[in-house]
FITOR-113247 format. One record per atom (N, C-alpha, C): atom name; x, y, z; chain; residue number from 0; residue in three letters. Coordinates in pm, whole numbers, always signed. Each point is the difference from the previous one (the first is absolute). Layout:
<recs>
{atome:CA u:X v:Y w:Z chaine:A num:NUM residu:ALA}
...
</recs>
This chain:
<recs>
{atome:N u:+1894 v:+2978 w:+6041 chaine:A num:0 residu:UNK}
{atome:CA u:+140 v:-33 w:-17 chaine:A num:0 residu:UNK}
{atome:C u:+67 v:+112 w:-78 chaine:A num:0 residu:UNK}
{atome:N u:+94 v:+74 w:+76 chaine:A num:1 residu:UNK}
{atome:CA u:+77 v:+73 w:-88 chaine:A num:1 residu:UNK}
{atome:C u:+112 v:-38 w:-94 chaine:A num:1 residu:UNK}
{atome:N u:+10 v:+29 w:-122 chaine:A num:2 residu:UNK}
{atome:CA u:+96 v:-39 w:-133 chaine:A num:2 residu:UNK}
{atome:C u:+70 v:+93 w:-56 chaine:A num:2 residu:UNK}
{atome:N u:+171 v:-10 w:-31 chaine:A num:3 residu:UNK}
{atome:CA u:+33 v:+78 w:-65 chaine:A num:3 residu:UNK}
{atome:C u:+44 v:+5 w:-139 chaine:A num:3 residu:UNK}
{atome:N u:-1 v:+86 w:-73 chaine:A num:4 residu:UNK}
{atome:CA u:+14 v:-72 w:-162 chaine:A num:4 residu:UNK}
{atome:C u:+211 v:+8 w:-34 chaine:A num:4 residu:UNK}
{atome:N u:+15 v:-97 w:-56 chaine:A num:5 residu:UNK}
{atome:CA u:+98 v:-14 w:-26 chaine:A num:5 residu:UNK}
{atome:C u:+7 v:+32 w:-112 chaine:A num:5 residu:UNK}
{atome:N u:+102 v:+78 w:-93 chaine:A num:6 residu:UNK}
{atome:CA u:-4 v:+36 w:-189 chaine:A num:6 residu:UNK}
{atome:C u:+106 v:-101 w:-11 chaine:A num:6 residu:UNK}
{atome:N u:+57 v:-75 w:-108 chaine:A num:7 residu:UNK}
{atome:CA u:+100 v:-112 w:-36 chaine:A num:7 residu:UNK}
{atome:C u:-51 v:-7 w:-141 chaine:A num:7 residu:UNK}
{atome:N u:+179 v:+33 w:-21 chaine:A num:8 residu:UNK}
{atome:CA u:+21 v:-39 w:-170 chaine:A num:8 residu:UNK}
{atome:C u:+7 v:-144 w:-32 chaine:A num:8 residu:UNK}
{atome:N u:-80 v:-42 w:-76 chaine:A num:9 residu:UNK}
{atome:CA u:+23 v:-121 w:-65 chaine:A num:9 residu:UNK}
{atome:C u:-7 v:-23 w:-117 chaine:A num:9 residu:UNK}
{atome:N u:+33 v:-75 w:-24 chaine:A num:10 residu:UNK}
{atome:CA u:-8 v:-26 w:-208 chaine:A num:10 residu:UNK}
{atome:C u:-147 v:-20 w:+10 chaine:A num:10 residu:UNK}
{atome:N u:-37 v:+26 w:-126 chaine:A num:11 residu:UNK}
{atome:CA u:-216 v:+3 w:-10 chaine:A num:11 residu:UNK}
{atome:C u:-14 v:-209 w:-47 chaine:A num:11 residu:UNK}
{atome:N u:+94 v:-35 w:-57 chaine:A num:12 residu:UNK}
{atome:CA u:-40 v:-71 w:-42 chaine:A num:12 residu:UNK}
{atome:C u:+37 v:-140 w:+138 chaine:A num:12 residu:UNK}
{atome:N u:+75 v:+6 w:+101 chaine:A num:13 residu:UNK}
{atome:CA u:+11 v:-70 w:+83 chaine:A num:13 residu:UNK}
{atome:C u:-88 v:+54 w:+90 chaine:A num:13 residu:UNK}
{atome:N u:-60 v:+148 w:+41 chaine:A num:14 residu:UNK}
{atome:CA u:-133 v:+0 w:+29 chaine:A num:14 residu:UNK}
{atome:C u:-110 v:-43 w:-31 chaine:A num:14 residu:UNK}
{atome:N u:-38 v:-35 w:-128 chaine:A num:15 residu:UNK}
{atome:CA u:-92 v:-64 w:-66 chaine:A num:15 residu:UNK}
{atome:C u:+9 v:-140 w:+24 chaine:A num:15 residu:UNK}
{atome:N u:+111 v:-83 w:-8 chaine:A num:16 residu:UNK}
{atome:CA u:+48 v:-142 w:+11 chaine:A num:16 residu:UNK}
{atome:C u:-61 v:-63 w:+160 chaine:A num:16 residu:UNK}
{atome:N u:+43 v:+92 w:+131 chaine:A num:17 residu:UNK}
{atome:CA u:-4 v:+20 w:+139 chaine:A num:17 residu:UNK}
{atome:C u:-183 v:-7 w:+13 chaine:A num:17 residu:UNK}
{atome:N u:-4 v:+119 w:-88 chaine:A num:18 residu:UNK}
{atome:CA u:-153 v:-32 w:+60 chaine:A num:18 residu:UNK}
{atome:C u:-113 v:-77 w:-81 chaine:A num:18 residu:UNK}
{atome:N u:+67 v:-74 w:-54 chaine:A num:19 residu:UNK}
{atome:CA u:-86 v:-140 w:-114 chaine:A num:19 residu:UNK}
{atome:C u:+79 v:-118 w:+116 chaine:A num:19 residu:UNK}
{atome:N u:+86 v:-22 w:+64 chaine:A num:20 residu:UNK}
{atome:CA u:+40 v:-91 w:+84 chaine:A num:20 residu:UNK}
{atome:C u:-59 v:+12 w:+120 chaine:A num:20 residu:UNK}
{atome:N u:-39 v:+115 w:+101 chaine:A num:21 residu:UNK}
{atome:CA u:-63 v:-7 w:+127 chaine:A num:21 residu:UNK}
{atome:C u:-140 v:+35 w:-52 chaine:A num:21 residu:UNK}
{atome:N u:-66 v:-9 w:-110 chaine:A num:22 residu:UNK}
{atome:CA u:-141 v:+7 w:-39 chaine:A num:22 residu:UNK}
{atome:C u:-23 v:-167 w:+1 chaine:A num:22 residu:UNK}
{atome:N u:+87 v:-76 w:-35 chaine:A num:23 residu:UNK}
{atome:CA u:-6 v:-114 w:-77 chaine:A num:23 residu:UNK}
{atome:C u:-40 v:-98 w:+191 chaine:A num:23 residu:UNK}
{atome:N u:+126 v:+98 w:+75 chaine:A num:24 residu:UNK}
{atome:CA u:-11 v:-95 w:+118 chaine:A num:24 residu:UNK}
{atome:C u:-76 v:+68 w:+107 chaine:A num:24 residu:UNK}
{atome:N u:-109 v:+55 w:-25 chaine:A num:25 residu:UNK}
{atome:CA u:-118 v:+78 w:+29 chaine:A num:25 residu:UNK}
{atome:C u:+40 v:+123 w:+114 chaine:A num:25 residu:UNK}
{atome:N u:+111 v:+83 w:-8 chaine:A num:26 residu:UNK}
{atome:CA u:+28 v:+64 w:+30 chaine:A num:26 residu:UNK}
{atome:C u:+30 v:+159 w:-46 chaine:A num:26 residu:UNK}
{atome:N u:+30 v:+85 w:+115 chaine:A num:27 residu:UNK}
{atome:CA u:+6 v:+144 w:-109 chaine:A num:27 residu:UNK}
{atome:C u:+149 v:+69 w:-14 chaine:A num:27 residu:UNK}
{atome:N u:+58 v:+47 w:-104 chaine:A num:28 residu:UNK}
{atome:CA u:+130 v:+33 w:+16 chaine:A num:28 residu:UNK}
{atome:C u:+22 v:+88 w:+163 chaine:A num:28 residu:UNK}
{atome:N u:-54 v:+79 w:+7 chaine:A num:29 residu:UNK}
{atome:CA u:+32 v:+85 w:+158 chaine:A num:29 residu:UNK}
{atome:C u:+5 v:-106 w:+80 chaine:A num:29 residu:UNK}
{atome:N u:-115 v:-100 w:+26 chaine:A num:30 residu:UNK}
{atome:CA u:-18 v:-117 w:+73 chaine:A num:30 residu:UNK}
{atome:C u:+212 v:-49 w:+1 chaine:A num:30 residu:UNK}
{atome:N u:-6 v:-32 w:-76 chaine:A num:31 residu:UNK}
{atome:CA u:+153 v:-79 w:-8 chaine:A num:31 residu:UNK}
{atome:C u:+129 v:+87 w:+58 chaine:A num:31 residu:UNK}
{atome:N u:-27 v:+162 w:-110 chaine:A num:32 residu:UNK}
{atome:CA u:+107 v:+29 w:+100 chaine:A num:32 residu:UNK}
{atome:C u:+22 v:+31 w:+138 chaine:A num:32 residu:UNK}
{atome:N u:-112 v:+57 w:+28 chaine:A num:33 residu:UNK}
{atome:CA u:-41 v:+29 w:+148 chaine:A num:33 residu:UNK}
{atome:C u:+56 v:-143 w:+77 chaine:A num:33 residu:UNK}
{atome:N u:-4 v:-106 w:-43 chaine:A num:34 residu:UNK}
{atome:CA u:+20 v:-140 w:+116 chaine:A num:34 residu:UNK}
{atome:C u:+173 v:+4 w:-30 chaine:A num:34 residu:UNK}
{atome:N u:+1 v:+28 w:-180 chaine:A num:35 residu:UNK}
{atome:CA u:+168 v:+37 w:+36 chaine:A num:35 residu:UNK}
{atome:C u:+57 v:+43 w:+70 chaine:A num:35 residu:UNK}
{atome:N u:-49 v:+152 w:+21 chaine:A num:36 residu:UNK}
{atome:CA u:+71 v:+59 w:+98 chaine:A num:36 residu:UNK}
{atome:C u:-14 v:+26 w:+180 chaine:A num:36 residu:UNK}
{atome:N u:-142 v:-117 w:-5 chaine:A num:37 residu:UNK}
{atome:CA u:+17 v:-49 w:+123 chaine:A num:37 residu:UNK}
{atome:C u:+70 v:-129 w:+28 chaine:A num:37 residu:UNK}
{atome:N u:+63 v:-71 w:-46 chaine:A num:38 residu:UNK}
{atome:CA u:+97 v:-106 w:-17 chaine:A num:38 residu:UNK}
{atome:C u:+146 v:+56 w:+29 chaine:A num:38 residu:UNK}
{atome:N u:+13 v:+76 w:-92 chaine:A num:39 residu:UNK}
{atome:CA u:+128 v:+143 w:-13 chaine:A num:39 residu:UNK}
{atome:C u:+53 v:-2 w:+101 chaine:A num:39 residu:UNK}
{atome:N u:-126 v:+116 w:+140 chaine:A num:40 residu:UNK}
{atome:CA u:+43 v:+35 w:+107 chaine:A num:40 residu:UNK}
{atome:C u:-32 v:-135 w:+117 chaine:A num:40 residu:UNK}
{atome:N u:-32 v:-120 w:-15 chaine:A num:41 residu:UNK}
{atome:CA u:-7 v:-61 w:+95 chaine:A num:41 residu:UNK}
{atome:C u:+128 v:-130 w:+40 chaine:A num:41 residu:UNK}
{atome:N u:+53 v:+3 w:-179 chaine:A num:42 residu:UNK}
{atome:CA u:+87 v:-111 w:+3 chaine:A num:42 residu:UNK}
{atome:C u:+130 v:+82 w:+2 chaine:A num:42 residu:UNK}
{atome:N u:-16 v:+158 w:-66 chaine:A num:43 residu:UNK}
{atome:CA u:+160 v:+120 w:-40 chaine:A num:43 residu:UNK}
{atome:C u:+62 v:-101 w:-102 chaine:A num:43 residu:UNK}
{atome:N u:-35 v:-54 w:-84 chaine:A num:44 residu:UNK}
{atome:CA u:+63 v:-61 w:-116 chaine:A num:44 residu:UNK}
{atome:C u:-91 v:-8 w:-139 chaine:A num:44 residu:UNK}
{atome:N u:+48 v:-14 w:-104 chaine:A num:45 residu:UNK}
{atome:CA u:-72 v:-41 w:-148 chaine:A num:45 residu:UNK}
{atome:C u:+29 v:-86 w:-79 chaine:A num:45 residu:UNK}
{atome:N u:-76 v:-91 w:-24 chaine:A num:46 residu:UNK}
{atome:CA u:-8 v:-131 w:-63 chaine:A num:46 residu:UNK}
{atome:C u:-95 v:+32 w:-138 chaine:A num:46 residu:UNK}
{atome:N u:+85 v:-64 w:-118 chaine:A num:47 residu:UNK}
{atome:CA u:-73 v:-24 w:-101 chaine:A num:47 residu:UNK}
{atome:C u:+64 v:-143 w:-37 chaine:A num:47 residu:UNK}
{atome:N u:-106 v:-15 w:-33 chaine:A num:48 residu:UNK}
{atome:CA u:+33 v:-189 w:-140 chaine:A num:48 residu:UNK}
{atome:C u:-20 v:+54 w:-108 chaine:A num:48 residu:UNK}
{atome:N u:+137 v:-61 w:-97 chaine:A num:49 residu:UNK}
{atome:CA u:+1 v:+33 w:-100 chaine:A num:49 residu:UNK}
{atome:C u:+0 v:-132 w:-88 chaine:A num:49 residu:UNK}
{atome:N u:-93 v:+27 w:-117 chaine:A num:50 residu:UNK}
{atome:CA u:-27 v:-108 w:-30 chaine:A num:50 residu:UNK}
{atome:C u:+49 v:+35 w:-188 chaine:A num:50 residu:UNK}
{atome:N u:+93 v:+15 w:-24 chaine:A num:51 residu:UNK}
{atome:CA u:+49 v:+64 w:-142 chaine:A num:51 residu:UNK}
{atome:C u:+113 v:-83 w:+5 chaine:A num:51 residu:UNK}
{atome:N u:+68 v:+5 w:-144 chaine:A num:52 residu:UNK}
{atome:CA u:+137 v:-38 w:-23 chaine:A num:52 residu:UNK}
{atome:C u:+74 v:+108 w:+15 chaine:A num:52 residu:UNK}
{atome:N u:+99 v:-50 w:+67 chaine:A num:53 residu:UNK}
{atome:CA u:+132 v:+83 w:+70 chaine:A num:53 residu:UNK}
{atome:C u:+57 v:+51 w:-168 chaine:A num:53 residu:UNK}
{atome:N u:+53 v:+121 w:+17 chaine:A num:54 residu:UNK}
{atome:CA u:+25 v:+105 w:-100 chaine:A num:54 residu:UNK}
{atome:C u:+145 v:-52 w:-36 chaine:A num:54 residu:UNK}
{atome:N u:+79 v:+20 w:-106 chaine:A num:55 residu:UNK}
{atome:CA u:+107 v:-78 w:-54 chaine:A num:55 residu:UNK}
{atome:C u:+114 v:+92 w:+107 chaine:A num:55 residu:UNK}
{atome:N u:-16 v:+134 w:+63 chaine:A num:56 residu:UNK}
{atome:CA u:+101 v:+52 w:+80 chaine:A num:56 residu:UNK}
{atome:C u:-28 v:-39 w:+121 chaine:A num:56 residu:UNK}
{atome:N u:-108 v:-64 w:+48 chaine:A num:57 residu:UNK}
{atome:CA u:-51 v:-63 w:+147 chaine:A num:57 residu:UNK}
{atome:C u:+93 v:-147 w:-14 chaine:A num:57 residu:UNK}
{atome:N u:-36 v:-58 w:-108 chaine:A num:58 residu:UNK}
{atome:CA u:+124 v:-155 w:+9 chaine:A num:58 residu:UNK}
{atome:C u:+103 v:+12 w:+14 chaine:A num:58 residu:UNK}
{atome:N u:+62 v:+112 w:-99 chaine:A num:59 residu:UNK}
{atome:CA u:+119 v:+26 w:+4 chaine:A num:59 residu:UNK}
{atome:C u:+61 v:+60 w:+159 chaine:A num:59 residu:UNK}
{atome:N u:-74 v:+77 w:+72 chaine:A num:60 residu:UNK}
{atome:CA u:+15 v:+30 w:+144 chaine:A num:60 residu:UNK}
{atome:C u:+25 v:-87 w:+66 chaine:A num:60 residu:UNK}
{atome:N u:-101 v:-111 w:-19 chaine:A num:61 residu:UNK}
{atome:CA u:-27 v:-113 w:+101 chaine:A num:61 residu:UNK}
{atome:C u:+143 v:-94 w:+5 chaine:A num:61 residu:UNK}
{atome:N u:+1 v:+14 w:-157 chaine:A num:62 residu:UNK}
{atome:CA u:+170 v:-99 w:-24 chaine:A num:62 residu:UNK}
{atome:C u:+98 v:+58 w:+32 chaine:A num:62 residu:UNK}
{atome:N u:+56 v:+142 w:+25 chaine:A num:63 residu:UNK}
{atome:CA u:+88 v:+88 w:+45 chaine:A num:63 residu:UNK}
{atome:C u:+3 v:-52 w:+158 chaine:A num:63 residu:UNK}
{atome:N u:-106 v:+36 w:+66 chaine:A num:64 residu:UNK}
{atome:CA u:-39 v:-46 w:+139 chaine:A num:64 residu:UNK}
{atome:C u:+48 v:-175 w:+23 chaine:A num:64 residu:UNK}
{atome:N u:-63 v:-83 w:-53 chaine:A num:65 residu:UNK}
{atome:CA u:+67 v:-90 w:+32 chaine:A num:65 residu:UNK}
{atome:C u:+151 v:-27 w:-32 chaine:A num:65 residu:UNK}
{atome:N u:+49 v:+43 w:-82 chaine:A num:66 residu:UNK}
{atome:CA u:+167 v:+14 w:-27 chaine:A num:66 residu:UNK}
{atome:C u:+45 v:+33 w:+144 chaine:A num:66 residu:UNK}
{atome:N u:-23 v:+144 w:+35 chaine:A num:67 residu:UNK}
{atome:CA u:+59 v:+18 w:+132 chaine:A num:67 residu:UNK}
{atome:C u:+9 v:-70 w:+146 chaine:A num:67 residu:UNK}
{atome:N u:-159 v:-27 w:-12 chaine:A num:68 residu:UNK}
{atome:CA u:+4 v:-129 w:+133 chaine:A num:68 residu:UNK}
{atome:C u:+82 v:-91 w:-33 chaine:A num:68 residu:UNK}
{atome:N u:+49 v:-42 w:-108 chaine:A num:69 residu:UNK}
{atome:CA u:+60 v:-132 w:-20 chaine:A num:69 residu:UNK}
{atome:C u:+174 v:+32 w:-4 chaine:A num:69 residu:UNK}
{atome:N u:+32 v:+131 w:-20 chaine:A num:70 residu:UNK}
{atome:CA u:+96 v:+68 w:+31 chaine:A num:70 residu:UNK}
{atome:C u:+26 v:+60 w:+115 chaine:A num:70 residu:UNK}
{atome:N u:-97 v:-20 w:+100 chaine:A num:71 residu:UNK}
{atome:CA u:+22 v:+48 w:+141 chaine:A num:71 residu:UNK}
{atome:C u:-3 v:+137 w:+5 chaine:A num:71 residu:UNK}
{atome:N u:-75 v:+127 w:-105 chaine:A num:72 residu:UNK}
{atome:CA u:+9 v:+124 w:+15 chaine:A num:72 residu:UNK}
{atome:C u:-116 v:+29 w:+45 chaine:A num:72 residu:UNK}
{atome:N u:-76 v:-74 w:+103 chaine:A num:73 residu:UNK}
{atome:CA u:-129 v:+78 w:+48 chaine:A num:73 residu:UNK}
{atome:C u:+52 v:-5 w:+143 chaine:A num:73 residu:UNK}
{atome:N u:-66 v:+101 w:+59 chaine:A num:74 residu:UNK}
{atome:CA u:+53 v:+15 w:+133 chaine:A num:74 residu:UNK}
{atome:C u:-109 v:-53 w:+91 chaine:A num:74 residu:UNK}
{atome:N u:+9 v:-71 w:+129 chaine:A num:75 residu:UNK}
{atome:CA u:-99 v:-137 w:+96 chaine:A num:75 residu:UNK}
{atome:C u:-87 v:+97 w:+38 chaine:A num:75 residu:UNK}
{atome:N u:-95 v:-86 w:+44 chaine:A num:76 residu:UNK}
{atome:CA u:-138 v:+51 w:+60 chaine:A num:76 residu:UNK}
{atome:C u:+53 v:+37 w:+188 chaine:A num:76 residu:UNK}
{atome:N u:-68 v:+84 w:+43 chaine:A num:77 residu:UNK}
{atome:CA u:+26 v:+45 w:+130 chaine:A num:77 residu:UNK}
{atome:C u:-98 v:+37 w:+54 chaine:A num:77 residu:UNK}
{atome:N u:+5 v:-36 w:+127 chaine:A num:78 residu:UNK}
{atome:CA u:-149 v:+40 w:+115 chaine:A num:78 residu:UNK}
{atome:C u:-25 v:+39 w:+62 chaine:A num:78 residu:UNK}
{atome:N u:+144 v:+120 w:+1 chaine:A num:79 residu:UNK}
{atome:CA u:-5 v:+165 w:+80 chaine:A num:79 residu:UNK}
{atome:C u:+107 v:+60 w:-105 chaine:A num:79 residu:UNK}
{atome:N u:+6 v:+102 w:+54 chaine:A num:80 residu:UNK}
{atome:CA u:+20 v:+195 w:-83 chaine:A num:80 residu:UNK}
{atome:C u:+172 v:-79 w:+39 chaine:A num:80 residu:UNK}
{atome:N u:+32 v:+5 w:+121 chaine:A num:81 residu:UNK}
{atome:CA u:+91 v:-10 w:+52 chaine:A num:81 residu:UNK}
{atome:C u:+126 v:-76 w:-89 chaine:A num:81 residu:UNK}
{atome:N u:-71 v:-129 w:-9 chaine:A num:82 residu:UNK}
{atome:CA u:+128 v:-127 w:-72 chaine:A num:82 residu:UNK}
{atome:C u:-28 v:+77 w:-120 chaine:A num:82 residu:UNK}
{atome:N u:-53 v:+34 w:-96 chaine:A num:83 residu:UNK}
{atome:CA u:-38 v:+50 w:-149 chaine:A num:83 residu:UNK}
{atome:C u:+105 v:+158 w:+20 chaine:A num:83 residu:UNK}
{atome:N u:+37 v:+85 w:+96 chaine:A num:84 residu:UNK}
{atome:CA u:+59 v:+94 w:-17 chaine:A num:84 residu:UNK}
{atome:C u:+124 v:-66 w:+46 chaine:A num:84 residu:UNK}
{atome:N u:+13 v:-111 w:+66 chaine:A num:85 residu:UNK}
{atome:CA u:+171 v:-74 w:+1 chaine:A num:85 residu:UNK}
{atome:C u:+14 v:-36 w:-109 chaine:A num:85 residu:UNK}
{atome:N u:-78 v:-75 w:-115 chaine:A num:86 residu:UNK}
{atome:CA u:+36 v:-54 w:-100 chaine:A num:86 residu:UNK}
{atome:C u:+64 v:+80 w:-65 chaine:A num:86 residu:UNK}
{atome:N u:-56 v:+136 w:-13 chaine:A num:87 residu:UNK}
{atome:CA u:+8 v:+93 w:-119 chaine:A num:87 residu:UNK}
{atome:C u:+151 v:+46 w:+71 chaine:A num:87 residu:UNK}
{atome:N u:+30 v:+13 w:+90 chaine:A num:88 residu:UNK}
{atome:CA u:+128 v:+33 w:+52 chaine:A num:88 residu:UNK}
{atome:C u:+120 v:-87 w:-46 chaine:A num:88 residu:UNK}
{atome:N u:-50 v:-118 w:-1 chaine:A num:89 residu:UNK}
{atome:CA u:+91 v:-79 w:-33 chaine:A num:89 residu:UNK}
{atome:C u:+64 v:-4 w:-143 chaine:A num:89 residu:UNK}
{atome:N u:-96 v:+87 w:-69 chaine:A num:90 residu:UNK}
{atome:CA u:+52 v:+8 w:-169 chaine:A num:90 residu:UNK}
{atome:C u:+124 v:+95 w:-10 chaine:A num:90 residu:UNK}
{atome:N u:+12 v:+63 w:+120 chaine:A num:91 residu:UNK}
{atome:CA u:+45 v:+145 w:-48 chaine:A num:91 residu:UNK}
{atome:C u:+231 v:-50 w:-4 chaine:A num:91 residu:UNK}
</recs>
């Protein structure tokens, strides 16, 4: 099997954390990312769960955000290029 090496900056101590967690679930850090980044290219999207408390400027976002929906300043969901470049026309 041919392999290529990837170099990636990471903090040492969330490297250390990473590989006490896929040791724990009998796995090897390369093991994990390697399926990452075959996940990556099979789905073209990235998913994490975050499992922390939201940061005091993340609430504050979240409450900004809901202000506007409730003020009608978000603009609708669309399911072509087409109606989404009429919308934007329509601002002008």
């Amino acid at each position: 099997m041919n392999t290529a090496i990837i170099n990636i900056k990471v903090n040492p101590k969330v490297k250390t954390q990473a590989q006490q967690v896929v040791e724990e679930l009998g796995l090897s850090l390369s093991g994990v990312i390697n399926a990452f980044l075959k996940q990556l290219v099979r789905t073209k999207s990235v998913s994490f769960t975050v499992s922390e408390e939201p940061t005091t400027h993340m609430l504050q976002a979240l409450k900004e955000s809901e202000e506007d929906v409730k003020a009608g300043r978000v603009s609708p969901s669309f399911t072509n290029a087409k109606d989404a470049i009429g919308w934007l026309h329509k601002g002008r």
